[in-house]
N, C-alpha and C positions, 0 to 999 in steps of 0.2 A: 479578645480577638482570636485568643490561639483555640478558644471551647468554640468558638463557632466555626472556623475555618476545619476544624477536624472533625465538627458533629456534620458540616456539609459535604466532606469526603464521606460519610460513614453511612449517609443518606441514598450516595451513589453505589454502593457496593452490588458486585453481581459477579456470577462465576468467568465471566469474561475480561472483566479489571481486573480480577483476583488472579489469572493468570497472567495479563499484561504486565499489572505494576510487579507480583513474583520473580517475574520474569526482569525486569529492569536492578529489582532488590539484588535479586541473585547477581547480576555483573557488578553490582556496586558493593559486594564483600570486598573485604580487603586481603582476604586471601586469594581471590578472581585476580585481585588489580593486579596484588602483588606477582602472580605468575605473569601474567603479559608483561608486565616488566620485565620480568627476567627477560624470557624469549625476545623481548626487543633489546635489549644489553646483550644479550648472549650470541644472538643469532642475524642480527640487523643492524643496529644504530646502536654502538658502545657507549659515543658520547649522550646523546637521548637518553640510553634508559637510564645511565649513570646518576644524572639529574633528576628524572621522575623518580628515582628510587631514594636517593637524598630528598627532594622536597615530599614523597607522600609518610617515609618514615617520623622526617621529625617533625614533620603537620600531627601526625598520629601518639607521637609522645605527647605533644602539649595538649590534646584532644583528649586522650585517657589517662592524663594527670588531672584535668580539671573534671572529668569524670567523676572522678574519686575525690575531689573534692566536695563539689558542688552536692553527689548525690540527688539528682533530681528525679523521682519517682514518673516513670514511665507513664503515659494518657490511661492504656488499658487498666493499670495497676490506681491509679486516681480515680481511677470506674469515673472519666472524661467520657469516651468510650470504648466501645468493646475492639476486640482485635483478628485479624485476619489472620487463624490457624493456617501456617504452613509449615511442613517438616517435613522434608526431600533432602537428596543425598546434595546438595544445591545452597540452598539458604532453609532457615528455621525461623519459625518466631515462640518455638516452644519453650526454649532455656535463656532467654534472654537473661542476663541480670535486671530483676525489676528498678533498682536505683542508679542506674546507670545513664538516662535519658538527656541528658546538657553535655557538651554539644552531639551531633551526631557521626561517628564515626565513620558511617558512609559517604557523607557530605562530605567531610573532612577528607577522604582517600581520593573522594571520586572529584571532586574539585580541584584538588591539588596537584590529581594526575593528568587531568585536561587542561588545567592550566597553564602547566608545563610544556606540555604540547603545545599548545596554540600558544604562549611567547615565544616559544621556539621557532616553530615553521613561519607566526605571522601570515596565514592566507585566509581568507575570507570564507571559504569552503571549512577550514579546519575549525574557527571560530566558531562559523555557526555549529556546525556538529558537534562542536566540542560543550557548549553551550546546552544546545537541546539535551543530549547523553545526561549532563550533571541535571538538568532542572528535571530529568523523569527519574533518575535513582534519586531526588531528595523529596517530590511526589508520592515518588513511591512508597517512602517512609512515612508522609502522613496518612497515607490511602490507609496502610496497614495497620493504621493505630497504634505504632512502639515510638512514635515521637512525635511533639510539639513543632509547629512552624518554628517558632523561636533556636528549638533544636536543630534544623535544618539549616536556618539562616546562618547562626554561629560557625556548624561544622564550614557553610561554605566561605567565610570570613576567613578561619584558619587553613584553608586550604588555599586559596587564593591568594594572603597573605603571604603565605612559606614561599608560594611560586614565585612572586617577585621577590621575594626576600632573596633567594637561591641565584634568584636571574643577575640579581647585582652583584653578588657575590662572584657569581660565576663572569662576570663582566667587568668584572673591576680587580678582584683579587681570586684569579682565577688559579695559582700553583698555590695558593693559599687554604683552597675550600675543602681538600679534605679532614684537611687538621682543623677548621671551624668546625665541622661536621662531626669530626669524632669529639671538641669541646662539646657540641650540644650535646651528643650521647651522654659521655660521661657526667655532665650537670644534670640529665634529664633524673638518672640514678638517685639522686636529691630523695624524686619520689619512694623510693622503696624503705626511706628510713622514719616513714611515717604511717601510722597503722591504717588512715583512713585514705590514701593512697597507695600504699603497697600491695594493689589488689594481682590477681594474675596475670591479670593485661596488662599489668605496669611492669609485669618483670620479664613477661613475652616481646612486649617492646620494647624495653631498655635491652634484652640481649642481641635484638635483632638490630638495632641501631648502632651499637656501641662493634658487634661482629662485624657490622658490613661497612664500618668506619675501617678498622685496623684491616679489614681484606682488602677495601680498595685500597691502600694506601700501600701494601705488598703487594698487590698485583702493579700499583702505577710504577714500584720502585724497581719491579727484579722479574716482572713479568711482560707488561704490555703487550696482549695479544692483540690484533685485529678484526674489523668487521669481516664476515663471513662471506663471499661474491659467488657462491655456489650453492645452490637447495640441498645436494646432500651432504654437503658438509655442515649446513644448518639443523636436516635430520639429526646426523651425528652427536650436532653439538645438545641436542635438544635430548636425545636418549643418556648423552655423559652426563648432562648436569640433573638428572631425573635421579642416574644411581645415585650420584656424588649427594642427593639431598636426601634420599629413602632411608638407603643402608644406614649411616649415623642416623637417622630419627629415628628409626623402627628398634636399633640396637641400646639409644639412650633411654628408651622408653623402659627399657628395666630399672632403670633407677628409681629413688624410692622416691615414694609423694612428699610434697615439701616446692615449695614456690622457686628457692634458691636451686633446687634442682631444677627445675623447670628450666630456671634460667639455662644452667649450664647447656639440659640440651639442647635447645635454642642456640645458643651462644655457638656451639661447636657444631652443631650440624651447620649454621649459614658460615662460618671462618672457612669449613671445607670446603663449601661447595664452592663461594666467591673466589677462593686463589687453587682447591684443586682442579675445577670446571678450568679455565682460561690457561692455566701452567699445565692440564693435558693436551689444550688446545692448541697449545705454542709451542707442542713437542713432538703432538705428531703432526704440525701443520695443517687444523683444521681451520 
């Protein structure tokens, strides 16, 4: 089922889909997700992005643990068939890791962040948008040939999953969930001390989960800033937390190659930006 349903995307291809479903790819990175999260934490709704950023993070550990597990060779790379070249400053399908394909990672980001959303608001409008958005970013991934239905179905499994996992938590043991939160981090780490997991995404994600566990948990305890009721103080907040994540990335990029570095800059450029962004915020009253 999964050779046919992708040989009859592959059927339909034209320079017209090629830019539609690109176009859908590209929002369903999860470095896309991830900044509109920020700006909806940062600049909007604290409690909101707080949650989409807890449920897409550790949807996306268990997504690229089992990554590296499973190893499941890519449609294009299976010569299933062929694959839809894009490579724009946007999304790529040039560097893909070819044995990376179970589950899929945009499913995985982009389900778990609508999901989140729509249990939260609960409105019928949001649902259905919320809905449509995920079923063309996991479309989108078979139009282009770098994943199996199978691949899609999963990623949206674990993302959906996480959401109500988070939602009950956040429901029931709610002064509890950042320390759940930073346990998953720290257990997700598990992966790094096995070779066939320990790939880069597994130490990109374990820094960024396990950072933005210990930040919120500093900023809940000794900062607490609030929601923003002003656009240019939303500017503001949007240029602070821009430097606060450039300067430490652009700076740790001198460090040497090596995974465990990577970690670190990861790890220290989001600890900054999570409690310096919000403790500049609470200081000059943005």
């Amino acid at each position: 089922m999964d050779t046919v349903i992708l040989k009859a995307f592959e059927s339909i291809r034209c320079g017209f889909l090629d830019v539609f479903f690109g176009i859908f790819t590209a929002l369903g990175e999860e470095t896309i997700i991830a900044g509109i999260i920020a700006v909806i934490y940062m600049c909007f709704d604290k409690n909101l992005g707080e949650r989409a950023l807890i449920t897409v993070l550790t949807a996306s550990c268990a997504t690229t643990g089992v990554k590296g597990a499973v190893r499941r060779l890519r449609p294009y790379e299976a010569g299933v068939v062929g694959k839809v070249q894009i490579d724009n400053a946007f999304v790529s399908t040039a560097d893909l890791d070819a044995d990376m394909s179970f589950p899929s990672g945009h499913a995985t980001a982009t389900s778990g962040f609508f999901s989140c959303i729509a249990i939260q608001k609960r409105k019928a409008p949001v649902i259905v948008l919320s809905s449509v958005f995920t079923l063309l970013v996991m479309l989108s991934r078979l139009y282009l040939g770098v994943h199996y239905p199978t691949d899609v179905l999963a990623g949206l499994a674990v993302g959906v999953g996480f959401a109500f996992f988070w939602h009950f938590i956040y429901t029931g043991f709610y002064d509890a969930r950042l320390y759940v939160y930073l346990g998953i981090g720290l257990l997700s780490m598990v992966f790094l001390a096995f070779g066939r997991t320990a790939t880069e995404s597994m130490f990109q994600i374990c820094a960024l989960t396990t950072a933005t566990a210990i930040g919120l948990i500093i900023e809940e305890k000794f900062i607490r800033f609030q929601n923003a009721n002003k656009w240019w103080k939303r500017g503001v907040r949007l240029v602070l937390m821009g430097l606060l994540a450039a300067i430490p990335y652009l700076l740790l990029g001198l460090l040497p190659a090596g995974n465990w570095f990577v970690f670190l800059r990861y790890f220290l450029t989001i600890l900054i930006t999570i409690t310096g962004a919000p403790f500049l915020i609470k200081l000059f009253r943005l």
